[in-house]
C-alpha positions as CSV (number, residue, x, y, z in Angstrom):
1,X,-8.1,0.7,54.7
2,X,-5.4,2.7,56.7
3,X,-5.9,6.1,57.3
4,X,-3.0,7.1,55.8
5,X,-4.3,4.9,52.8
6,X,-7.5,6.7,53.1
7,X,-5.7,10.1,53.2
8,X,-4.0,9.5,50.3
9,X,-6.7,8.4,48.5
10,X,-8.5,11.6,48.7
11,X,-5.4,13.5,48.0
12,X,-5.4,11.9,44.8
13,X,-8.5,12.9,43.9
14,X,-8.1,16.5,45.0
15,X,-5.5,16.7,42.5
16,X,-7.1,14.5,39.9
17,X,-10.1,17.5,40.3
18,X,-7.0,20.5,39.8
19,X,-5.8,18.4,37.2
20,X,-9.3,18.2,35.4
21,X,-9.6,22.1,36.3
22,X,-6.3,23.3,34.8
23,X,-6.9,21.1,31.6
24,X,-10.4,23.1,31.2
25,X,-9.0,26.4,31.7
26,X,-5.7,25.8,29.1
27,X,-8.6,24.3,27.0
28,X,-10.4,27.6,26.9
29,X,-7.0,30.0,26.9
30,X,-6.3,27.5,23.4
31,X,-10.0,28.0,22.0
32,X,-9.5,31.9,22.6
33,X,-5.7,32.2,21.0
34,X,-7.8,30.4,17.9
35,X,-10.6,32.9,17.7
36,X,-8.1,35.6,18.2
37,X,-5.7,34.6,15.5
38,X,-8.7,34.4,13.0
39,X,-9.8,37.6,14.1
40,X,-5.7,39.1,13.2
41,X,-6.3,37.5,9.9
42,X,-9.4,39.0,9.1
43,X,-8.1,42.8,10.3
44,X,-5.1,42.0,8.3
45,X,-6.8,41.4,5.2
46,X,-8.9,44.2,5.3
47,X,-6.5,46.9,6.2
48,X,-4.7,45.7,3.0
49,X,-8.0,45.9,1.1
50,X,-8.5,49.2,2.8
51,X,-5.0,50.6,1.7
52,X,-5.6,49.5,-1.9
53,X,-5.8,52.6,-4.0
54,X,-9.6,53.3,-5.4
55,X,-8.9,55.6,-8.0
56,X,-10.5,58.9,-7.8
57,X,-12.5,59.5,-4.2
58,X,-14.0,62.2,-2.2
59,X,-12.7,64.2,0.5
60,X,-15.4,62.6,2.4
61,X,-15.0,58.8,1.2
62,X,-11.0,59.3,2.0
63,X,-11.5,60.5,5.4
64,X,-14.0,57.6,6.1
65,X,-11.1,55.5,4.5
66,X,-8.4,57.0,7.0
67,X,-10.8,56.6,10.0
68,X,-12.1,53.1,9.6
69,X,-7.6,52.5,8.7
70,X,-6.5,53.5,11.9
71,X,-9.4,51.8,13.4
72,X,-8.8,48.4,12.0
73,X,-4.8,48.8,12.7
74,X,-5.6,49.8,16.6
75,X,-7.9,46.6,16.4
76,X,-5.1,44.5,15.0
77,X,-2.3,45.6,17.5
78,X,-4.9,45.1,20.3
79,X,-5.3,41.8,18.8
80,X,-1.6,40.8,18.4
81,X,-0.8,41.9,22.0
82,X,-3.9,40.1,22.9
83,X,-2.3,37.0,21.2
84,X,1.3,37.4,22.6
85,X,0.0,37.6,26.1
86,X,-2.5,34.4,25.3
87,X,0.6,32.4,24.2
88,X,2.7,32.8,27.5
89,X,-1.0,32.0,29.5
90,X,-0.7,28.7,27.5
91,X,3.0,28.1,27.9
92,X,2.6,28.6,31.5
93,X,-0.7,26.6,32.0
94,X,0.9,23.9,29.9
95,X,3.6,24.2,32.8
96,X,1.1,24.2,35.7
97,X,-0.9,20.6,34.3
98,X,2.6,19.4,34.0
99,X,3.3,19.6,37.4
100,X,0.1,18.7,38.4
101,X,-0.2,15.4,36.5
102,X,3.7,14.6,38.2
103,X,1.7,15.2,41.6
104,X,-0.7,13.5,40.7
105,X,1.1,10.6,39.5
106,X,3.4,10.8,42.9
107,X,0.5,10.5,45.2
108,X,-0.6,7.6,42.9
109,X,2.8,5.6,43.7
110,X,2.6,6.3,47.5
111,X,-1.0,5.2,48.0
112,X,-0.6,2.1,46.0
113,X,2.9,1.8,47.9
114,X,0.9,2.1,51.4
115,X,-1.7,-0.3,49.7
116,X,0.3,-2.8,49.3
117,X,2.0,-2.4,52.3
118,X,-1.6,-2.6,54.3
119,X,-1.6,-6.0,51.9
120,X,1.4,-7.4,53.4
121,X,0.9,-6.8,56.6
122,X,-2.4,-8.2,56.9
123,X,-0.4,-11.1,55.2
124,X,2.1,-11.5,58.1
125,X,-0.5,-10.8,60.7
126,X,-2.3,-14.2,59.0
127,X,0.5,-16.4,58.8
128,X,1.5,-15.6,62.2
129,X,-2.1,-16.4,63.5
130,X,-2.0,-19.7,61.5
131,X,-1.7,-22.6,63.9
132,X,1.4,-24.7,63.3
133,X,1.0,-27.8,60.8
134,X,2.5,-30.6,61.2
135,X,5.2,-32.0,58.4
136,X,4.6,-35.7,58.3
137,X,7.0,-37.8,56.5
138,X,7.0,-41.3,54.9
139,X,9.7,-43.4,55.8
């Protein structure tokens, strides 16, 4: 194996391990976009339960009401700004393993270019050490 073989070689797998890397991390940005969204939902429907009118209340139940309101809506905008930010992570991670898998893919077609170069050559250098045969022919 050439050097240049051998130093493509390892490139490959440097970028097989990035590759690997940025698939884990869009995996986890994904798995927390999920957990987010159901979290949204939940806050959603509670604020609306929340906002539902109980009939007659106390002073004191319809402060608590207000309160824990305006806590669950401050949740739910943190929660959709959360989610808005965790889709352009995703859009651009998606980018990122794009790329990588192209680099990787590249460095794939010039090592087993240079491999099979190596391959030919060693395949010259043998015929040209090949003594000469002789063609006999039948008359």
């Amino acid at each position: 194996m050439s050097r240049k073989t051998r130093l493509l070689e390892l490139m490959m797998k440097r970028e097989t391990l990035r590759l690997r890397q940025k698939a884990d991390a869009l995996c986890g940005l994904v798995g927390d976009q999920t957990r987010l969204s159901d979290l949204d939902e939940k806050l959603a429907d509670l604020i609306l339960e929340n906002s539902k009118n109980h009939g007659s209340q106390t002073v004191s139940a319809l402060r608590s009401q207000a309160f824990y309101g305006r806590e669950m809506a401050e949740k739910r905008e943190f929660a959709q700004n959360r989610l808005e930010f965790l889709g352009r992570e995703i859009v651009t991670a998606q980018t990122q393993l794009a790329q990588s898998k192209q680099k990787e893919k590249m460095i794939e077609e010039r090592a087993s270019q240079e491999r099979r170069l190596l391959a030919q050559d060693a395949l010259d250098l043998a015929d040209r050490l090949r003594p000469a045969q002789k063609i006999e022919r039948k008359l």
